[in-house]
matplotlib code that plots the C-alpha trace (Angstrom):
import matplotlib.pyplot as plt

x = [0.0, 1.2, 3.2, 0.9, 2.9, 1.0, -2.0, -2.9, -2.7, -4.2, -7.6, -10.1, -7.5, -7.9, -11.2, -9.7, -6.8, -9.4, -10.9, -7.8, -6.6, -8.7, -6.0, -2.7, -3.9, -6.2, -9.8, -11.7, -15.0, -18.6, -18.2, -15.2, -16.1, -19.2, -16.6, -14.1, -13.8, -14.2, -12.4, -14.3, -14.5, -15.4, -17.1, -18.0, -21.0, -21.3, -24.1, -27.8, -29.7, -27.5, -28.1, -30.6, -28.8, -25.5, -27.1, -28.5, -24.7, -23.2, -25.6, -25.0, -21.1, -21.8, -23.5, -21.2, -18.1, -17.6, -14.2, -15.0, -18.0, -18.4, -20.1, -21.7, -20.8, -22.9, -22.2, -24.1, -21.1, -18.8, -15.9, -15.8, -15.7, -13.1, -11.2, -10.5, -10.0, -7.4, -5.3, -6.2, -4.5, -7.9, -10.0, -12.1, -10.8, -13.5, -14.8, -17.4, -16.4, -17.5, -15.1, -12.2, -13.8, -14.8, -12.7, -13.1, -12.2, -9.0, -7.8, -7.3, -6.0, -3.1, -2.7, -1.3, -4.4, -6.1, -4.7, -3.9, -6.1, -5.3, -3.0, -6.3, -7.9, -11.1, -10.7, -10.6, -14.1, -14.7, -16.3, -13.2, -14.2, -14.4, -10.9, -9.2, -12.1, -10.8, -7.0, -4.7, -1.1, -0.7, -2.6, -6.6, -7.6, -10.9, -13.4, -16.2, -20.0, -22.4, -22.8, -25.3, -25.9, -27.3, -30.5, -34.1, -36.8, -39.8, -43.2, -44.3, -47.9, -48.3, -47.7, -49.1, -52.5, -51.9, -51.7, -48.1, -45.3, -41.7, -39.5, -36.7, -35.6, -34.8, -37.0, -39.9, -39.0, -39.1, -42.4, -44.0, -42.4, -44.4, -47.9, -47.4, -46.5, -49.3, -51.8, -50.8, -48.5, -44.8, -42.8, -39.7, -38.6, -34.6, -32.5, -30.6, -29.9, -27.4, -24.6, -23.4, -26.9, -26.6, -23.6, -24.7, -27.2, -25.0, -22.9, -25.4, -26.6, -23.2, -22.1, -25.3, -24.1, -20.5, -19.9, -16.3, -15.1, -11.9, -9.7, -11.3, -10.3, -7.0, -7.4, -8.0, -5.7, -2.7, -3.9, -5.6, -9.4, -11.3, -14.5, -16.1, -15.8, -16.9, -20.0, -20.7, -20.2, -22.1, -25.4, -25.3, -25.7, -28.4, -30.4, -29.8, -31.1, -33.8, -35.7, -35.2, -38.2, -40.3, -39.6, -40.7, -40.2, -37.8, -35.9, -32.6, -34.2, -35.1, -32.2, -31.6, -34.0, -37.0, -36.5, -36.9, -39.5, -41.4, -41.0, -42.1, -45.7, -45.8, -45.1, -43.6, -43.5, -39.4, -36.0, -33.2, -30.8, -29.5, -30.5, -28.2, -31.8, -34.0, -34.6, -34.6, -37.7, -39.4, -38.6, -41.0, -43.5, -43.5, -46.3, -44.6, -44.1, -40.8, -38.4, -35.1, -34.4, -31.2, -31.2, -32.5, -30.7, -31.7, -32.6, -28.9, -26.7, -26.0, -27.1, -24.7, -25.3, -23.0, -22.2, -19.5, -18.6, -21.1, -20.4, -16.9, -15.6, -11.7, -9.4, -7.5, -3.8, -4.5, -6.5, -5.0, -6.9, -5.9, -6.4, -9.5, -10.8, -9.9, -12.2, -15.4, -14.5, -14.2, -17.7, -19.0, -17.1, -19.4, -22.4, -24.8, -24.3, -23.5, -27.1, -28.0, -27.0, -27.7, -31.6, -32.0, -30.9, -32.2, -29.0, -26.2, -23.6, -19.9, -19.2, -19.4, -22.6, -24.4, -28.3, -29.0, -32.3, -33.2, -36.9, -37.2, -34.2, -35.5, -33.2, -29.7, -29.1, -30.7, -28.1, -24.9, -25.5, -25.4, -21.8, -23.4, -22.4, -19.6, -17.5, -15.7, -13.0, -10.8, -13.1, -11.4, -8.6, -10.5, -9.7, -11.6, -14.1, -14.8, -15.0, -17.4, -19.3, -19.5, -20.2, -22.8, -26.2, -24.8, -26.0, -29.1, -29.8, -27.7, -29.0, -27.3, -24.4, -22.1, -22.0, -21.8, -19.1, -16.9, -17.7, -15.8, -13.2, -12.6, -12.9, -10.4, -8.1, -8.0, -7.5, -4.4, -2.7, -4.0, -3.4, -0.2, -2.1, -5.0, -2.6, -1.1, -4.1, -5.6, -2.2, -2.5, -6.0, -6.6]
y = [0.0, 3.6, 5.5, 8.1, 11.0, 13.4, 12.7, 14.4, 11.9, 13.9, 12.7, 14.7, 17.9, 18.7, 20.0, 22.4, 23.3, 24.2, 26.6, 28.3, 29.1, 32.5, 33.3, 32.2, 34.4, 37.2, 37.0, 37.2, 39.7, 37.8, 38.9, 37.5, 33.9, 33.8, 34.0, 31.5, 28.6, 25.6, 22.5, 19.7, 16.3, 13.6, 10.6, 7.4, 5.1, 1.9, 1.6, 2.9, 2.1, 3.9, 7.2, 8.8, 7.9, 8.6, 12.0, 12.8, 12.2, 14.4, 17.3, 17.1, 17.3, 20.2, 22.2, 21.9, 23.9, 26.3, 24.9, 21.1, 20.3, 16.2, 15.6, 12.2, 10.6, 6.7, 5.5, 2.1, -0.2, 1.4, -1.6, -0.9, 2.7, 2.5, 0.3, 3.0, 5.8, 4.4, 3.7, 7.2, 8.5, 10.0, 7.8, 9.7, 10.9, 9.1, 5.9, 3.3, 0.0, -3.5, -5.4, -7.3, -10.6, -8.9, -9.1, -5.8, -4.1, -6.6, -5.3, -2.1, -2.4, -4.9, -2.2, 0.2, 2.8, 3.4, 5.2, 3.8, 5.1, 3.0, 6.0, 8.6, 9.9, 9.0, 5.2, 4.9, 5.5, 2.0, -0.9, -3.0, -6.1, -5.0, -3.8, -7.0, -7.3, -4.3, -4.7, -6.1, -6.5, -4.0, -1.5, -0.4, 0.8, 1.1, 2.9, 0.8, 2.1, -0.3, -4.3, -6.1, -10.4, -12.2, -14.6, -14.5, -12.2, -13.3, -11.2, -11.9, -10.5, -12.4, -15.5, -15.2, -14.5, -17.9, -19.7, -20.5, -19.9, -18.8, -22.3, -22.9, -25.5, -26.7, -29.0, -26.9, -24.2, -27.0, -28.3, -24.6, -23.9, -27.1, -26.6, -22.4, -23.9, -26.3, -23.9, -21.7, -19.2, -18.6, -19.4, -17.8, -14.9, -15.4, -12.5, -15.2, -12.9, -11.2, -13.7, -12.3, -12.7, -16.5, -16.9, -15.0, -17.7, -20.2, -18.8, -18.1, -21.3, -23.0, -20.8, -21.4, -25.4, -24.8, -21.5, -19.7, -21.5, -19.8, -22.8, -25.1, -23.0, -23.3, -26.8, -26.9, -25.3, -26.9, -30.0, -31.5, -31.8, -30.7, -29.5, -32.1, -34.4, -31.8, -32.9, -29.8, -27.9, -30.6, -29.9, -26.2, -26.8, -29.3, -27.3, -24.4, -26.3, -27.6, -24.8, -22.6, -25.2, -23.5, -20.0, -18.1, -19.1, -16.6, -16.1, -16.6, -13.0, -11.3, -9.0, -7.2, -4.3, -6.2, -8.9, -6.1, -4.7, -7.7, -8.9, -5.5, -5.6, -8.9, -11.7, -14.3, -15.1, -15.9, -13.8, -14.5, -11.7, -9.5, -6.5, -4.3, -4.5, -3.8, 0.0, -0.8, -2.8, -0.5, 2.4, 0.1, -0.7, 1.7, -0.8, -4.1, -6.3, -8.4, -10.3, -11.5, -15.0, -17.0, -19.4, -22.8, -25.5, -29.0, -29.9, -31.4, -29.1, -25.9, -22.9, -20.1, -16.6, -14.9, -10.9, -8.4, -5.2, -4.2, -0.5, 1.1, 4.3, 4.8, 7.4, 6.6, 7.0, 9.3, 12.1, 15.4, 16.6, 13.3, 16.1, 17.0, 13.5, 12.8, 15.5, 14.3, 10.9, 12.3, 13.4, 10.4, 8.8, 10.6, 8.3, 11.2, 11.6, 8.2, 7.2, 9.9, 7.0, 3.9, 5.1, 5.8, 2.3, 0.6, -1.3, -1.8, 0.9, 0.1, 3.2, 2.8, 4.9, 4.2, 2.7, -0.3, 0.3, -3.1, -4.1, -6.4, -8.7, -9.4, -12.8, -11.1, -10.1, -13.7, -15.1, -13.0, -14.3, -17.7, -16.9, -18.2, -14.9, -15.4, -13.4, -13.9, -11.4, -12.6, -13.7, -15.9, -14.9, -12.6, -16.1, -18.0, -15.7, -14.3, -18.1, -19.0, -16.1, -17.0, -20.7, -20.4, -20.3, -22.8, -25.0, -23.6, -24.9, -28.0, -31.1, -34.3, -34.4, -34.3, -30.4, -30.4, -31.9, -30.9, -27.1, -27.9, -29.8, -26.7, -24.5, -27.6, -26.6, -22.6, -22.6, -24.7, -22.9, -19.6, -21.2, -19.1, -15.7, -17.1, -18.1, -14.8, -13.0, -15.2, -13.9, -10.9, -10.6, -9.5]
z = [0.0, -0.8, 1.5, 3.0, 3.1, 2.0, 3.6, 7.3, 10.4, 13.0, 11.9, 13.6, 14.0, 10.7, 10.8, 13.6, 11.2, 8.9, 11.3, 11.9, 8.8, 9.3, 12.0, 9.9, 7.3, 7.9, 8.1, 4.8, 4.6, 4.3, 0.7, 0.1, 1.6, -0.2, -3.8, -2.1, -4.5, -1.9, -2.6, -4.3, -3.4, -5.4, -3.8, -6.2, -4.8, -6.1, -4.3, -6.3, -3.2, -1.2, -3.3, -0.9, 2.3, 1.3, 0.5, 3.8, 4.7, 2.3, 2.7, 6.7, 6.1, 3.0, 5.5, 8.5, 6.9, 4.6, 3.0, 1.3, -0.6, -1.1, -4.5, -5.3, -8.7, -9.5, -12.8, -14.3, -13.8, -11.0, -11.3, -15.2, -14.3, -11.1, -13.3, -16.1, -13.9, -12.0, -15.1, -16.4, -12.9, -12.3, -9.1, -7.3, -3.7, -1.7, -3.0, -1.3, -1.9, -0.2, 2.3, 1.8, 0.8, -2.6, -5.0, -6.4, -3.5, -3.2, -6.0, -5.4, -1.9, -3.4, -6.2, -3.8, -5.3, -1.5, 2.0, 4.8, 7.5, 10.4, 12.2, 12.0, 15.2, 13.6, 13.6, 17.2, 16.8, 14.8, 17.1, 18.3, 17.1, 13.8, 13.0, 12.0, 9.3, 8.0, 8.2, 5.6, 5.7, 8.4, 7.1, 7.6, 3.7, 5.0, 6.9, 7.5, 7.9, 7.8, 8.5, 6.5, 7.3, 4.4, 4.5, 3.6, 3.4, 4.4, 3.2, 6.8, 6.2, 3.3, 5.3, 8.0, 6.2, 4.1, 7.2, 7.6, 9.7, 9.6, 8.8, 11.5, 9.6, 5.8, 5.3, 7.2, 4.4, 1.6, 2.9, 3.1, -0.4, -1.7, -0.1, -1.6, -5.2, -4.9, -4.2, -7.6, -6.0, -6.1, -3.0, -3.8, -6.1, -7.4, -9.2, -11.1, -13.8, -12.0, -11.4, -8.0, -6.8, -7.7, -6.4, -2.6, -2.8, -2.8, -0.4, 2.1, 2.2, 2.7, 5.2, 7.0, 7.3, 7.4, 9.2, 7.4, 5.0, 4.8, 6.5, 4.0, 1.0, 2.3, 2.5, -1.1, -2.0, 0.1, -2.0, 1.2, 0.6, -2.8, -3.7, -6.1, -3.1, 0.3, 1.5, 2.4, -0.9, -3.0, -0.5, -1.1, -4.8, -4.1, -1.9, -4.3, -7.4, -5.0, -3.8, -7.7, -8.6, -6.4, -8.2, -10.5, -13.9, -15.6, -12.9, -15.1, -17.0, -13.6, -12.5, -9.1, -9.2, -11.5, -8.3, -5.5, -7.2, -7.9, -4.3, -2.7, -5.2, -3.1, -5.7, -3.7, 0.0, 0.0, -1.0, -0.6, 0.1, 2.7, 4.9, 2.3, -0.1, 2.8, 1.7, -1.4, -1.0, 1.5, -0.9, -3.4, -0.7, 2.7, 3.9, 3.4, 6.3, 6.0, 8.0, 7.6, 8.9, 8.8, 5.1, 7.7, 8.1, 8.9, 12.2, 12.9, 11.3, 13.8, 12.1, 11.2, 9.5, 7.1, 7.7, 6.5, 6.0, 3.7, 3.1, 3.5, 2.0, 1.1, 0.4, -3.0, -3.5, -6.8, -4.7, -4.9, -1.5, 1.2, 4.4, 3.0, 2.6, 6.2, 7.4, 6.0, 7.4, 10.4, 10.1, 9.4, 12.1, 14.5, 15.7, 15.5, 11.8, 10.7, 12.0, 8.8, 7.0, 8.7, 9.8, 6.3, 5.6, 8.7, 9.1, 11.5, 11.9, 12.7, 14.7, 19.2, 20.1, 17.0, 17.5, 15.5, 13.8, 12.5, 13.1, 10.0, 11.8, 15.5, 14.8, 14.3, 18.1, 19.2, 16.4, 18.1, 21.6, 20.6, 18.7, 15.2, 13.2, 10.4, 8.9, 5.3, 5.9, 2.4, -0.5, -3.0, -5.3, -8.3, -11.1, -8.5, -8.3, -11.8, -12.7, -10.2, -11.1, -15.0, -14.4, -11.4, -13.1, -15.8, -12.7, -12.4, -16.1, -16.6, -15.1, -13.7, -11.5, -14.3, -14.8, -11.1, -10.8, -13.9, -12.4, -9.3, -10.3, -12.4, -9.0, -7.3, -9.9, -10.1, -6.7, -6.4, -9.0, -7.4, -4.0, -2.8, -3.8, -1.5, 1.5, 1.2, 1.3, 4.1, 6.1, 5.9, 6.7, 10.2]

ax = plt.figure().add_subplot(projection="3d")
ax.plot(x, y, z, "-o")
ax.set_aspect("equal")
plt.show()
């Protein structure tokens, strides 16, 4: 990771620095202020859901000074556009990215193109046990906002009205999935036309049975175990094939926001995502009652919940104004104007102080106390990854154990030859 000269350390100082610049060199009239170019910073979200919150955050910090004005930028396809920019020599100087078990973000921390932040006053307001999620080789390139925990959501009202009740178990969900589809209803809606959406599927539903699979990866790729052969990994598919045929039919044609909004106009009683699409759906549908529930395991596996890092913004290496940066995160590192954000969202804020406003996911607290939350801190290495995303909903449409298994013995074999990259990463994690 760069060097971080040239950006300020002092953390929450800076804003005071700011405030005394009047004194180093003379006071200007009102006039004069009110012509005083202020420096612009540019913040990219990757995030379209997170337009409106992020917003309420922006404005806040806008308003507080009279020196920095944060501007938003969202473009269609943010990694395409991230990826350009930083060859051009021209990121933005904030960015929001997603933790260190994505892949995108990966890359740019391993390219050396984002600050460290670990020696700013403002991290020592970041909850404790979330710091080695954010650290990698040494360093913290991120300052992390929000938490979200991946499951289902469950159009409670719509149940409940039907008759049924929330599943505890897998084969409880399968057996409410079966009575839904018989009476001429759809149980579950999918976003499988968006291949990271099928892929968090599967995901979520292993790590429900398995819990991290980060020392099996590196069982794999030490040569020790494989994935055509893990019980574990061979279920997942199985249960995710299994409950698509209570789904809606084009599902492989139905992206991310045709699924939310589908799911909000109360299409299907089941979907599975995360709480990162809650507002999303209640943007669509301010009267829709939902839960989010752990994916179910069966009665003897011991159920686990994935979570990360959800939202985290960075300061890049290629940002001409690295002080500036540091006071807006500053602001946001105050729990009073993170919860801007995070009531907006109705998720969990990684800032001490900050109140968890998270009716829709009574379970998650209940979930903590008995130590079931998991955490992916390094994903797997981006050949892995961009692979697995290509090949996922081949599954989805291919029948018989055949493409099953010639998918991951492919996986088995990336990862071996990728398997120091992986080991190296997994090191320095944490």
């Amino acid at each position: 990771m760069r060097n971080r000269e040239g950006m300020v350390r002092r953390g929450a100082a800076v804003s005071m620095a700011i405030l005394c610049l009047c004194g180093i060199s003379g006071c200007s009239s009102p006039a004069e202020k009110e012509t005083q170019q202020k420096t612009v910073l540019e913040l990219m979200v990757h995030k379209r859901e997170d337009m409106e919150s992020m917003g309420k955050l922006v404005d806040a910090f806008n308003r507080s000074q009279d020196e920095i004005v944060v501007q938003e930028t969202i473009v269609p396809d943010v990694d395409t556009e991230l990826r350009i920019r930083a060859i051009e020599g021209n990121l933005p100087d904030l960015v929001q990215l997603n933790g260190l078990q994505a892949k995108e973000c990966m890359e740019y921390v391993k390219g050396d193109y984002l600050l460290d932040l670990q020696n700013e006053i403002f991290m020592e307001n970041v909850r404790e046990e979330l710091l080695p999620y954010i650290r990698y080789d040494g360093e913290i390139p991120l300052f992390p906002m929000t938490v979200s925990y991946e499951g289902i959501f469950v159009n409670t009202e719509k149940l409940f009205q039907a008759g049924y009740e929330i599943p505890d178990t897998y084969e409880a969900l399968i057996q409410t999935a079966r009575q839904i589809q018989a009476n001429g209803e759809t149980a579950f809606l999918f976003p499988d036309g968006d291949n990271w959406s099928v892929r968090m599927s599967l995901e979520g539903i292993e790590t429900a049975m398995r819990g991290s699979s980060a020392d099996f990866w590196e069982q794999v790729a030490l040569g020790n175990t494989d994935f055509q052969t893990d019980t574990i990994t061979l279920e997942a598919i199985r249960r995710m094939k299994e409950i698509r045929q209570y789904g809606q039919e084009d599902a492989l044609e139905t992206g991310y926001d045709e699924a939310v909004e589908r799911f909000a106009a109360g299409e299907a009683y089941f979907f599975p995502q995360g709480s990162w699409c809650y507002q999303a759906l209640i943007q669509e549908n301010p009267d829709l009652q939902v839960q989010l529930i752990p994916f179910p395991v069966s009665e003897e596996e011991e159920q686990k919940v994935t979570f990360w890092i959800d939202s985290n913004l960075a300061v890049t290496s290629q940002s001409e104004y690295p002080e500036e940066a540091a006071v807006f995160l500053d602001f946001v590192s105050k729990p009073e104007n993170l919860e801007l954000y995070t009531e907006s969202q109705q998720t969990f804020g990684c800032v001490k102080g900050t109140e968890q406003m998270v009716p829709y996911a009574d379970c998650i607290d209940e979930m903590e106390e008995q130590g079931a939350l998991v955490y992916e801190a390094v994903g797997l290495p981006q050949a892995v990854s961009c692979y697995r995303d290509e090949r996922i909903p081949e599954l989805l449409i291919r029948s018989g154990d055949e493409a099953v298994q010639e998918y991951l013995t492919e996986c088995t074999k990336l990862l071996r030859e990728y398997g120091q990259e992986y080991l190296s990463m997994k090191e320095k994690t944490g």
